[in-house]
C-alpha positions as CSV (number, residue, x, y, z in Angstrom):
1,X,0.0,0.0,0.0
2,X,1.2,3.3,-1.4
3,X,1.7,5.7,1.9
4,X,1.1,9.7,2.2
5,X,4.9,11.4,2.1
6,X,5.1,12.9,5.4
7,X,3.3,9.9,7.1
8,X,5.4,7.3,5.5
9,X,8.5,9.2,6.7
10,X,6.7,10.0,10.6
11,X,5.7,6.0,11.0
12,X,9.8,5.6,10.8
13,X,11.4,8.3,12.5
14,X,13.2,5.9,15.5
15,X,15.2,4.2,13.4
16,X,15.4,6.5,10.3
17,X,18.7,8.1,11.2
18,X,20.3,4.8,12.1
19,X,19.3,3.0,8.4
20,X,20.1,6.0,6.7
21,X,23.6,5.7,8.0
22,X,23.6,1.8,7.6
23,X,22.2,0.9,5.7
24,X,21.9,2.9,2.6
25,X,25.5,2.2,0.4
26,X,28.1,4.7,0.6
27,X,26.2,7.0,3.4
28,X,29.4,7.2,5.3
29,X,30.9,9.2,2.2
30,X,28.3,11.4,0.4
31,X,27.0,13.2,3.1
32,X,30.3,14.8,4.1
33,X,31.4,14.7,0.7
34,X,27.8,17.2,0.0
35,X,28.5,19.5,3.2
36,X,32.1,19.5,1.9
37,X,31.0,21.5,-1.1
38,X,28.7,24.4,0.2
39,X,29.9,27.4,1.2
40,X,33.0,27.6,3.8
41,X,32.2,31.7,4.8
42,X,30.2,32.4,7.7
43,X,27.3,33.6,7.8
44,X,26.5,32.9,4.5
45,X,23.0,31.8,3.3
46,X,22.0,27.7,2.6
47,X,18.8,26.8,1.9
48,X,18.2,22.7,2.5
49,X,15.5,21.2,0.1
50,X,13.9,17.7,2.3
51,X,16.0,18.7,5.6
52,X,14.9,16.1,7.2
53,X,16.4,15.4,10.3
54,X,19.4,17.0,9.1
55,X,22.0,14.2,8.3
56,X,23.8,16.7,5.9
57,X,23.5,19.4,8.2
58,X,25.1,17.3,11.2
59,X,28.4,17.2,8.9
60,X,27.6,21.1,7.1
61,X,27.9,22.3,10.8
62,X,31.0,20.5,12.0
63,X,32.8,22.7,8.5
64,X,30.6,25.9,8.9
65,X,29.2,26.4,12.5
66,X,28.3,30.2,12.1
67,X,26.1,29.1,8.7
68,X,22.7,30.5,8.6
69,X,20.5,27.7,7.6
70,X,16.7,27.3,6.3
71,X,15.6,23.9,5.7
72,X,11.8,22.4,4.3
73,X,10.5,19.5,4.7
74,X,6.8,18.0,5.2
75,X,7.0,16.3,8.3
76,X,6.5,18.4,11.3
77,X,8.1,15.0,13.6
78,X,11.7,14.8,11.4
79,X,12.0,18.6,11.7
80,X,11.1,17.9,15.7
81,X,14.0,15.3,15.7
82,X,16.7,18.1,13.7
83,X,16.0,21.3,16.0
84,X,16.8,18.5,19.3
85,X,20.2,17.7,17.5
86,X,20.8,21.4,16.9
87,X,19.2,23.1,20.4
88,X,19.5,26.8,20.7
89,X,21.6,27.1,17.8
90,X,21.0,30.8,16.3
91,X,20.9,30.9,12.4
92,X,18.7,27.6,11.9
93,X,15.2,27.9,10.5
94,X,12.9,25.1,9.7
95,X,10.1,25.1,7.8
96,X,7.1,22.8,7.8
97,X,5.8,22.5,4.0
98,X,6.4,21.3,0.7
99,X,9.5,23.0,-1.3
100,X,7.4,22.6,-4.6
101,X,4.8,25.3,-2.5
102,X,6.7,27.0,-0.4
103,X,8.5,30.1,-1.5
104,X,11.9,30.1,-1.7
105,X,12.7,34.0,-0.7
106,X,15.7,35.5,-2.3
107,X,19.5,36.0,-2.3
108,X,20.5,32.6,-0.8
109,X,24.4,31.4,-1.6
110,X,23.5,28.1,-1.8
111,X,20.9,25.4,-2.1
112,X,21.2,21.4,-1.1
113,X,18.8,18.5,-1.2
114,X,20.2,15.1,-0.4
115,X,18.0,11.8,-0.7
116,X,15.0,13.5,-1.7
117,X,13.8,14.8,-4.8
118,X,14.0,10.9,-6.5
119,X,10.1,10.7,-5.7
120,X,9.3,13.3,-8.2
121,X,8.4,13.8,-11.7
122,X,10.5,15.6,-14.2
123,X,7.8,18.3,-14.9
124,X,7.4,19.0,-10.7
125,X,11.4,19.4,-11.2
126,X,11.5,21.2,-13.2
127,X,9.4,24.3,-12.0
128,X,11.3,23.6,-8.8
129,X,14.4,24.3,-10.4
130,X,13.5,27.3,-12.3
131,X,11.9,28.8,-8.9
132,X,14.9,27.9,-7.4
133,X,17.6,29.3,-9.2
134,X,15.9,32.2,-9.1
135,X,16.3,32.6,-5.4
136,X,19.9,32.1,-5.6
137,X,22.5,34.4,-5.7
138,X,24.2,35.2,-9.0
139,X,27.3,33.4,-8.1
140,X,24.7,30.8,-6.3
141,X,24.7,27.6,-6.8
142,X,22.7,24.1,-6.2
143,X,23.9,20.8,-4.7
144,X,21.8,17.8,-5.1
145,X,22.9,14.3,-3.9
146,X,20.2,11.4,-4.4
147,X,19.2,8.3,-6.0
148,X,19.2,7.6,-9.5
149,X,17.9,5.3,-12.3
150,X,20.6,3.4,-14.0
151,X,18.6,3.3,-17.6
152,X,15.7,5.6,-18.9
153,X,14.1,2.3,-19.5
154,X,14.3,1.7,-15.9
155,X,13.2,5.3,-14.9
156,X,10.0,4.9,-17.2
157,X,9.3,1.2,-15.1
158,X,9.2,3.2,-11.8
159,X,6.9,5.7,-13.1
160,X,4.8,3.3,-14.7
161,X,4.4,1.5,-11.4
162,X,3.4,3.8,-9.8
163,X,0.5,4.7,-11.9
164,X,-0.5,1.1,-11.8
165,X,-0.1,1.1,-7.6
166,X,-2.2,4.7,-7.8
167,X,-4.7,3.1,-9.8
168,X,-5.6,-0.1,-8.2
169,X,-5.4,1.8,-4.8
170,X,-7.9,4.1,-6.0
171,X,-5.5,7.0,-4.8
172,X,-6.2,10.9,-5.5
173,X,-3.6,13.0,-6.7
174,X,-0.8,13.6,-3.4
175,X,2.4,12.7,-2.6
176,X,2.9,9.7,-2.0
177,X,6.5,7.4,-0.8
178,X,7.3,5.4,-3.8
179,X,11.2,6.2,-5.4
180,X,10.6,7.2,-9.3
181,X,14.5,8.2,-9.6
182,X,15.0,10.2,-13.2
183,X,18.4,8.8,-14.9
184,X,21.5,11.5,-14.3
185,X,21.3,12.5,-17.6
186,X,17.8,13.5,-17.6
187,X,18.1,15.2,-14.3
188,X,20.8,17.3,-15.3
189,X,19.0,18.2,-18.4
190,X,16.2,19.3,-16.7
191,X,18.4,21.5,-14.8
192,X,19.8,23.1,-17.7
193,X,16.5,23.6,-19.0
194,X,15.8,25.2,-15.9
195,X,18.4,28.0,-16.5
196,X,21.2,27.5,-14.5
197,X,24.3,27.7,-16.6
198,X,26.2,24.8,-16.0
199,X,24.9,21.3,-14.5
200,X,27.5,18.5,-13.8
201,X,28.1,15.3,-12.1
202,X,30.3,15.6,-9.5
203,X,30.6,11.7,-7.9
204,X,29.2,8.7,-8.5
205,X,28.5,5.8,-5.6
206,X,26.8,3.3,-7.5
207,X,22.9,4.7,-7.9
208,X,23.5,7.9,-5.9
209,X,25.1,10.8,-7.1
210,X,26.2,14.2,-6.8
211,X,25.5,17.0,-9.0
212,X,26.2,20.6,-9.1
213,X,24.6,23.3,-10.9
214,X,25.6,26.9,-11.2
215,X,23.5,30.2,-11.7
């Protein structure tokens, strides 16, 4: 049975942190290998696309403690678990929403989603990156590490699925948990289409990658 995003993510919170660290291949090395790669200056301005319960922003704050941070995500329960991690720290704010409704603001240095945006469709993408990279800086740029189809033919299987599992659940439109990873080529083209000037992959660790692309 297909689950409701947030809930999905809520119904697993105790041990969330511990599988993501794991039990998911090559955690050990992409999350400080993302929180390597934003901004060193404090101060400066990140905005954190699916925070969760901040993973990336456990190793983001051991480079960069004087960051000022906003991070979105839909569960109010994960966000509950990242401000105990981080108590009293000045310069964190959390949002409770969806980043595809939310708006962005303005002038941020640099954006970061890590193990996120791989249950989305390239068209809900895509709006997202325009919006986005029009709240970054000029000299802003976006860091996305997540999940990825190893074949287009495989990327149209997950989608396809999930129209089936929608289908003979009877399910309205929503968000639901279900991984529908785009191949790295497609996501860095929908980036480009986007606007940003240069997309690129950065790392590879079998199905998860890192990308960067520049305003």
């Amino acid at each position: 049975m297909l689950e409701e995003m947030a809930a999905f993510f809520e119904k697993r919170l105790d041990g969330y942190d511990k599988h993501m660290k794991t039990e998911i291949d090559s955690s050990g090395e992409f999350y400080p290998f993302t929180a390597s790669l934003l901004p060193a200056r404090p101060g400066c301005r990140v905005l954190d696309l699916g925070c969760g319960t901040g993973l990336e922003l456990e190793e983001y704050f051991k480079l960069n403690p004087g960051a000022l941070v906003t991070g979105i995500d839909l569960s109010p329960a994960m966000l509950e678990a990242l401000r105990r991690k981080f108590p009293g720290r000045e310069g964190l704010e959390l949002i409770r929403g969806s980043y595809f409704d939310t708006p962005l603001g303005e002038g941020w240095d640099a954006a970061v989603s890590v193990e996120s945006l791989h249950h989305f469709t390239a068209e809900a993408k895509l709006d997202l990156y325009r919006r986005l990279r029009a709240a970054l800086r000029p000299e802003g740029y976006f860091i996305l590490t997540d999940y990825f189809a190893e074949s287009e033919a495989l990327e149209d299987t997950y989608f396809e699925d999930l129209r089936l599992l929608r289908e003979a659940e009877g399910l309205p439109p929503g968000s639901y948990h279900y991984d529908t990873p785009l191949t790295v080529e497609h996501e860095l083209e929908i980036l480009r289409q986007s606007g940003f000037s240069r997309a690129e992959l950065l790392k590879r660790w079998g199905s998860t990658c890192t990308l960067r692309a520049d305003v």
